[in-house]
C-alpha positions as CSV (number, residue, x, y, z in Angstrom):
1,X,3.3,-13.7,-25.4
2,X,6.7,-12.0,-27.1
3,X,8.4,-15.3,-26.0
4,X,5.9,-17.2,-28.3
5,X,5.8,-14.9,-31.2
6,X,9.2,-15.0,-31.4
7,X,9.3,-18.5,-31.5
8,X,7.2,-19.1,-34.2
9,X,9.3,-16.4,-36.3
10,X,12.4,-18.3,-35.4
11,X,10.5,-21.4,-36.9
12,X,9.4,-19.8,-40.2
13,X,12.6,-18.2,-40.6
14,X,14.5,-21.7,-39.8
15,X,11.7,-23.5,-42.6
16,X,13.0,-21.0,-45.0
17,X,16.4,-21.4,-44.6
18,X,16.4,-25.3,-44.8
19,X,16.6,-25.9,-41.4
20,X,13.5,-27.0,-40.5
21,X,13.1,-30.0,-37.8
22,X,10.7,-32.9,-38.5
23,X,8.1,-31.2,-36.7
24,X,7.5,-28.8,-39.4
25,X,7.1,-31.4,-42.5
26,X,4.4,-32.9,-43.7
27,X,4.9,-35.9,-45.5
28,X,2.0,-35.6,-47.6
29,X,2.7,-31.8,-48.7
30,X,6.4,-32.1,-48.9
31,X,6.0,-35.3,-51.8
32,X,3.3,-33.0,-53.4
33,X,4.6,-29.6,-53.0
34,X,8.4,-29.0,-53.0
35,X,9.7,-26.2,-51.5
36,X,10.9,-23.4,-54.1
37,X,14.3,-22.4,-53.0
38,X,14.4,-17.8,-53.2
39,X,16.5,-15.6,-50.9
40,X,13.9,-13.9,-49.4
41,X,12.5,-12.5,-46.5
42,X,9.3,-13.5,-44.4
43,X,6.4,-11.7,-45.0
44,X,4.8,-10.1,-41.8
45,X,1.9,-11.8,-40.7
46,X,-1.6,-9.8,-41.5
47,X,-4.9,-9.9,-43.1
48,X,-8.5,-9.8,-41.7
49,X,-9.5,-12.8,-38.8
50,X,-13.0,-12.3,-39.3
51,X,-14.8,-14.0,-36.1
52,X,-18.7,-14.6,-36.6
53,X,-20.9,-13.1,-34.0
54,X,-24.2,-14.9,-34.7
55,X,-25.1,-18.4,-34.6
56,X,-24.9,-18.3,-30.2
57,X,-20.4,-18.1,-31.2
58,X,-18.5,-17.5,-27.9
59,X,-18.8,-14.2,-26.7
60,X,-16.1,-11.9,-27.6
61,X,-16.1,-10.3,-24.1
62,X,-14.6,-13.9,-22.9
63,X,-11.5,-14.3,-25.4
64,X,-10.0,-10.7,-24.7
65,X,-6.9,-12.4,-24.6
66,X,-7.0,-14.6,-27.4
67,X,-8.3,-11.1,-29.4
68,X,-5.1,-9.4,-28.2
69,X,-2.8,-11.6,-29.1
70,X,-3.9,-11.8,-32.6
71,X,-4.0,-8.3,-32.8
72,X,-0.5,-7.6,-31.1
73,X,0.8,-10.6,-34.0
74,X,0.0,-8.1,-36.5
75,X,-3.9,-9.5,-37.4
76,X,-7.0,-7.1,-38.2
77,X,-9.6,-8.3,-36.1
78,X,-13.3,-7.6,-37.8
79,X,-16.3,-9.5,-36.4
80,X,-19.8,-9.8,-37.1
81,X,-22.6,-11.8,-38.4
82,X,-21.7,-14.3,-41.1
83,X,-23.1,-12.8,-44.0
84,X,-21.9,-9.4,-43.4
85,X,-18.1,-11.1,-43.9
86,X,-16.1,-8.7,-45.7
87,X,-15.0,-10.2,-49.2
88,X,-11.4,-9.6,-48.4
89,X,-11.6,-11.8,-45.3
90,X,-8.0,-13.8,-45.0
91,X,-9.7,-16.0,-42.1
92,X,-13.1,-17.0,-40.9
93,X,-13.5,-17.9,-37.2
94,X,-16.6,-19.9,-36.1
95,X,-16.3,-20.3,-32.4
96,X,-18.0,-23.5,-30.8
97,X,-21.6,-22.0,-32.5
98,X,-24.7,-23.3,-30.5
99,X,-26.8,-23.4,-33.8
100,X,-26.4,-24.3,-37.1
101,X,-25.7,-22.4,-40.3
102,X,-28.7,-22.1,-42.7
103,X,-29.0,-23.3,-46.4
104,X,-28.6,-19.7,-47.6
105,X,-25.1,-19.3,-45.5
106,X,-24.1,-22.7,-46.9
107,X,-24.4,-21.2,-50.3
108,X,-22.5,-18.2,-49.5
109,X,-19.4,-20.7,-47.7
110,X,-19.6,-22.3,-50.9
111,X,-18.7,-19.3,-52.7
112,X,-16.2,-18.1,-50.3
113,X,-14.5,-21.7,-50.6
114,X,-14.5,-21.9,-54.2
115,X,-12.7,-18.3,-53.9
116,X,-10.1,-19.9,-52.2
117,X,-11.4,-19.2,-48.8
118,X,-10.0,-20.0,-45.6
119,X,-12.2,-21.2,-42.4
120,X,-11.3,-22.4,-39.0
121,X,-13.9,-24.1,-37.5
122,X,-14.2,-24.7,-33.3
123,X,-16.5,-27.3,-32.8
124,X,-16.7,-28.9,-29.4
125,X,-19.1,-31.3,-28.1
126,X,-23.0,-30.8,-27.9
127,X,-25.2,-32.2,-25.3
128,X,-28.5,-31.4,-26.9
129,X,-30.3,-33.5,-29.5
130,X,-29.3,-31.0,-32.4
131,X,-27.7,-32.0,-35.9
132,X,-25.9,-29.2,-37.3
133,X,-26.7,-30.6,-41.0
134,X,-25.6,-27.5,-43.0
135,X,-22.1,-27.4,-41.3
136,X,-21.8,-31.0,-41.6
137,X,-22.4,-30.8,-45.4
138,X,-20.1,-27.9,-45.5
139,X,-17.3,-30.4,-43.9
140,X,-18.1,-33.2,-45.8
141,X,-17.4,-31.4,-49.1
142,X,-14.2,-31.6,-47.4
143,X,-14.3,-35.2,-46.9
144,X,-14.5,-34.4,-43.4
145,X,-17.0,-36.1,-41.0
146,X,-18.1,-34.5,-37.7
147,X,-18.8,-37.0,-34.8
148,X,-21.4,-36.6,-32.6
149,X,-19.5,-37.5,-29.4
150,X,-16.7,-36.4,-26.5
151,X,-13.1,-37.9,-26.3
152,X,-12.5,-39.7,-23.2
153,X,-9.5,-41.2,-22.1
154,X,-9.2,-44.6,-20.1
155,X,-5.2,-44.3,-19.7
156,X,-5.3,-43.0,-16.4
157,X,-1.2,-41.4,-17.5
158,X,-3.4,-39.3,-20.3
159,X,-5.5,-37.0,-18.2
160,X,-5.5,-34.0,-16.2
161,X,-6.6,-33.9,-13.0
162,X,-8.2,-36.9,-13.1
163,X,-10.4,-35.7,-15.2
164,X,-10.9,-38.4,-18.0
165,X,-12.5,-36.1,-20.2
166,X,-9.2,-33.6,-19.8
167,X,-7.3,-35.8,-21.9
168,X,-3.5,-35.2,-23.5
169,X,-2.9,-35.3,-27.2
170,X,-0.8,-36.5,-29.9
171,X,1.0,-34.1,-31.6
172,X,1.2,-34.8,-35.2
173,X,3.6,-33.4,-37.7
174,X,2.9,-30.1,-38.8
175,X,1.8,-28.9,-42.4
176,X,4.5,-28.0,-43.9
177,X,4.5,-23.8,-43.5
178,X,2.8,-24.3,-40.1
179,X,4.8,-22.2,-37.4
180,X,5.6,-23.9,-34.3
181,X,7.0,-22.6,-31.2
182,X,10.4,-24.2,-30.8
183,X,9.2,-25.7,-27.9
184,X,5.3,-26.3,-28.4
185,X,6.5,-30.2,-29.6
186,X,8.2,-30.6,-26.4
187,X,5.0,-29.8,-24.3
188,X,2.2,-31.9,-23.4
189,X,-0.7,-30.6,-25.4
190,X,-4.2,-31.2,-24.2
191,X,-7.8,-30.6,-24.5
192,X,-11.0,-30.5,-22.2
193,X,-14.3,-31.9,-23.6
194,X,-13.3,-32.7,-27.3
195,X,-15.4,-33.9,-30.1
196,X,-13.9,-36.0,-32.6
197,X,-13.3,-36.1,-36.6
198,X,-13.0,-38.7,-39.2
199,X,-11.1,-38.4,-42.9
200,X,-14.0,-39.7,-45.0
201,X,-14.0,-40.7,-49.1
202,X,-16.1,-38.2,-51.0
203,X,-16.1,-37.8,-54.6
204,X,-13.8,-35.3,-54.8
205,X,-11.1,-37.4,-52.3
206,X,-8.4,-37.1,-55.2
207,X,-8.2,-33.4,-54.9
208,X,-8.6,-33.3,-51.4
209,X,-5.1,-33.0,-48.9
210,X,-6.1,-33.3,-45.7
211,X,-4.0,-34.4,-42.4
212,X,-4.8,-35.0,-39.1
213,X,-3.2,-32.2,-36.5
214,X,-3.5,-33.3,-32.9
215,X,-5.2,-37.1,-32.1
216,X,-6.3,-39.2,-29.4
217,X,-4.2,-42.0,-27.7
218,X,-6.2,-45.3,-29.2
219,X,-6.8,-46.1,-25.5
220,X,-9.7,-43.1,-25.7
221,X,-13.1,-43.7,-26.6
222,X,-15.4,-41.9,-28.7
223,X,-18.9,-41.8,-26.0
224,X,-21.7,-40.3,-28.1
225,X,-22.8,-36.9,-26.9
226,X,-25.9,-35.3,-28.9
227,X,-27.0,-35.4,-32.1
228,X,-30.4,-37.4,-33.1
229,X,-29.3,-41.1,-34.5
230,X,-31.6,-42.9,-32.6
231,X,-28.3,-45.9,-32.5
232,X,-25.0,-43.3,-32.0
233,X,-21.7,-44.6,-32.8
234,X,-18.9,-45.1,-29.7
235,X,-15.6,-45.0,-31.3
236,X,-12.8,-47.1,-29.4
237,X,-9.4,-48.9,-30.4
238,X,-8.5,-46.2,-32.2
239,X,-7.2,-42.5,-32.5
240,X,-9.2,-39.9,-32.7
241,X,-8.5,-36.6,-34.5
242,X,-9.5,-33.5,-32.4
243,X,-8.0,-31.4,-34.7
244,X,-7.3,-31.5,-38.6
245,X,-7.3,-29.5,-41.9
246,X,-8.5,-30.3,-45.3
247,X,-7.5,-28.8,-48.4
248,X,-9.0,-29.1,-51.7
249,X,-6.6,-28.4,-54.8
250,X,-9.8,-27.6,-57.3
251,X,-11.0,-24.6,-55.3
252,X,-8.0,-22.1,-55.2
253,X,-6.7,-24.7,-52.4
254,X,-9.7,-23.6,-50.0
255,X,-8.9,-24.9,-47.2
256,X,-11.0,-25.8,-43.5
257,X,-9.4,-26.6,-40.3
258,X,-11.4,-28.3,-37.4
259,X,-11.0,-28.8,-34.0
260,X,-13.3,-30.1,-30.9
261,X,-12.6,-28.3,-28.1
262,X,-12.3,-24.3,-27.7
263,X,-12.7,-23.6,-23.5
264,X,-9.2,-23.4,-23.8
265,X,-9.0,-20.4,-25.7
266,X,-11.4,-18.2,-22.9
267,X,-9.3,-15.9,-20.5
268,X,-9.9,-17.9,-17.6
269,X,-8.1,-21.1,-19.4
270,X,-5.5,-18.8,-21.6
271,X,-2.6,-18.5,-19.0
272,X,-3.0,-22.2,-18.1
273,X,0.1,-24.8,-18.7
274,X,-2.5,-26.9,-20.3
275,X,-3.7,-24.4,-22.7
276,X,0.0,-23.5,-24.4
277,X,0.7,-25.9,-26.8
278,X,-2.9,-25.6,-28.3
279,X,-3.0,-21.9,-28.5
280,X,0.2,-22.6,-30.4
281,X,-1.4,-24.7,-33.1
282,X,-4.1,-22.5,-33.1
283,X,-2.2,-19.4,-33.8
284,X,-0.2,-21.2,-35.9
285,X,-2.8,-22.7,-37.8
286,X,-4.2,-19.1,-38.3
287,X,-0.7,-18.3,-40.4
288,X,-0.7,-21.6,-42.4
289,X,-4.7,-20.6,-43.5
290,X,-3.3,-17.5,-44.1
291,X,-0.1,-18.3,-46.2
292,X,0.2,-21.9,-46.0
293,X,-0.4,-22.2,-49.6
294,X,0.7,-19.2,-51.2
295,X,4.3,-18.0,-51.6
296,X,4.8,-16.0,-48.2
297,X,8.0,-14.8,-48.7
298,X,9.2,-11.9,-50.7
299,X,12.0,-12.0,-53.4
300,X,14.6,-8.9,-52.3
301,X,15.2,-8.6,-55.6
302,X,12.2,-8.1,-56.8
């Protein structure tokens, strides 16, 4: 755990001193959004994860660890039912939610969001024949579209344990001001029983940034997995996002970050090889909602 906090430190500290590998530049931020050259020094991280208890979330009791290490990183942890958020939330955790938000909470996200509000959504696959519509119209405000399906892989070199539905990832380059363990790039990165994102054009697309994060080989296929369309859509001969983040630049640069898988973040999946490189873009994710878009560094001369 020290091993990996250090790490990312080393890489924020190396991003702020120029030094920065590919890995830790976005094409798409870096044209928009060049980096303001200050001696300064990093600011610690901190700030509420607010983790939502209703909606059938994953029991706190089974991410102890995941809870720890936030904590020990220097994160308040606060959970409980959506609406009782606290209004200086810095992030809002939804964990792999077994029903679906109501028009009233949409409202409220709505308001958080336009506040400049920060959301990380786990959203792995569903079996049942249930459309989360409120959370979908919450995403696709973020001209992100939520596929009703699970990532398998027919590369038999891209699975674990023959497992074709325990596929491995692409790693794409990180936001810029998203900390990386030195060695996270350098490790196979997987996920078990993913659902799968599309970018999509809304209305607002020209104030929307938004980036895929980890993807599929295009040898995987999108099966469908739940939902109601009485024709479901099987993606194939392409790669598919499992993880992502929008940002839109007309609400205080709200952003939401997605991904569609979680089992890897419950303690008996934590300490597994396969588990390390995504606990390290989820963690790391956490900072760039944080202060990915706000000066998090302090002048010394201020």
């Amino acid at each position: 755990m020290k091993f990996r906090i250090s790490a990312v430190f080393l890489a924020v500290s190396l991003m702020l001193t120029g030094c920065s590998t590919s890995q830790n530049e976005s094409v798409t931020e870096s044209a928009t959004e060049p980096v303001e050259e200050t001696s300064a020094e990093v600011i610690k991280p901190e700030g509420i994860v607010y983790y939502v208890t209703d909606h059938a979330t994953t029991d706190t009791a089974q991410i102890s660890s995941l809870i720890a290490e936030v904590t020990d990183i220097g994160y308040t942890w606060q959970e409980d039912s959506l609406l009782n958020m606290p209004s200086d939330c810095m992030v809002l955790f939804i964990n792999s939610p077994q029903e679906d938000i109501t028009s009233e909470e949409l409202t409220f996200l709505d308001s958080y969001l336009d506040n400049g509000g920060r959301i990380l959504l786990m959203m792995p696959p569903d079996e049942r024949e249930v459309r989360y519509k409120y959370i979908e119209r919450l995403l696709e405000k973020y001209c992100i579209e939520m596929d009703y399906d699970i990532v398998t892989e027919t590369d038999s070199q891209r699975i674990w344990d023959n497992d074709p539905e325990f596929i491995r990832l692409d790693q794409i380059e990180a936001p810029r001001n998203l900390p990386l363990g030195e060695n996270t790039v350098n490790l196979p990165a997987f996920m078990h029983r993913a659902r799968s994102f599309h970018m999509v054009y809304g209305d607002n697309y020209s104030a929307i940034k938004q980036d895929a994060m980890l993807q599929s080989s295009a040898t995987a296929v999108g099966i469908p997995c739940g939902g109601v369309q009485d024709d479901p859509i099987t993606y194939e001969n392409e790669q598919l996002i499992t993880m992502m983040y929008s940002r839109d630049d007309t609400r205080h640069n709200s952003i939401i970050a997605v991904a569609g898988s979680s089992d890897f973040l419950l303690d008996e999946n934590y300490t597994a090889q396969t588990s390390t490189a995504v606990h390290d873009w989820v963690l790391g994710t956490v900072y760039f909602l944080v202060y990915g878009y706000q000066y998090w560094v302090v002048p010394q001369n201020s």
